[in-house]
N, C-alpha and C positions, 0 to 999 in steps of 0.2 A: 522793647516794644511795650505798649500801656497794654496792661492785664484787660481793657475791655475790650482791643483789640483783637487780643489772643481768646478771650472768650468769644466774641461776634464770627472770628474766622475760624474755631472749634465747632461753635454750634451749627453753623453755615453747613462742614463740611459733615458731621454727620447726616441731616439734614435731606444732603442733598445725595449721599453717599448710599441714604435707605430709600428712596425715592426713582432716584434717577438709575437705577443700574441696569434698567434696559436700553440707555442713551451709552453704551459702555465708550464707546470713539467718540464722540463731543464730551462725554463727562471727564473719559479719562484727561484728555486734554488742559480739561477747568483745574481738573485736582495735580496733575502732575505741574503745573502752570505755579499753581498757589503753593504748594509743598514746594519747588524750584525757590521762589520765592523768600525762603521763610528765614535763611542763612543771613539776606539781603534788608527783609525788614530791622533782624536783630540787630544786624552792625548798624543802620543808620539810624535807627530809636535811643537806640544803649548807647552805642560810642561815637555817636555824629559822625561815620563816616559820609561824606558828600556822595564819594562815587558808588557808593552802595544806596545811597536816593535815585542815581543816576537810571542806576538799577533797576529799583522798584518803580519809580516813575515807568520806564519803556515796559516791563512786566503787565503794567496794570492797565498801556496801551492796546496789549498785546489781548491781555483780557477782554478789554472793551471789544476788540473787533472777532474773538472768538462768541463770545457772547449775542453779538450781534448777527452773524452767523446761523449760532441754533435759536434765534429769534427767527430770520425767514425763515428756517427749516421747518421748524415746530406752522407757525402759518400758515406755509403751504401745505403741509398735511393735514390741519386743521381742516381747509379749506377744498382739499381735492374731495 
């Protein structure tokens, strides 16, 4: 995996890890999700495994719609 990768998803996770720990179920999620991850990114940056893109690809889908998710939440609380 490119070291600016691994620094972007470092600094990300602290970040967000000092911030968010009152979202403890949507964050844990984000973080257990990304750490799940990380085995997945290695094989197919370093040793071009395909099906560990295969991987990360559906991971990162799975991201998007958690994400999206505590996007309405956070809204509607905003909003109530």
């Amino acid at each position: 995996m490119p070291a600016e990768v691994v620094s972007m998803i470092t600094l990300a996770h602290s970040f967000y890890q000092q911030t968010l720990r009152k979202m403890s179920n949507p964050y844990s999620k984000l973080v257990s999700l990304v750490e799940g991850l990380e085995g997945d990114f290695s094989a197919f940056y370093e040793k071009s495994n395909k099906a560990a893109g295969t991987r990360v690809r559906k991971g990162m889908q799975e991201l998007k719609g958690i994400a999206q998710d505590i996007r309405v939440d956070v809204q509607s609380k905003k909003n109530a």
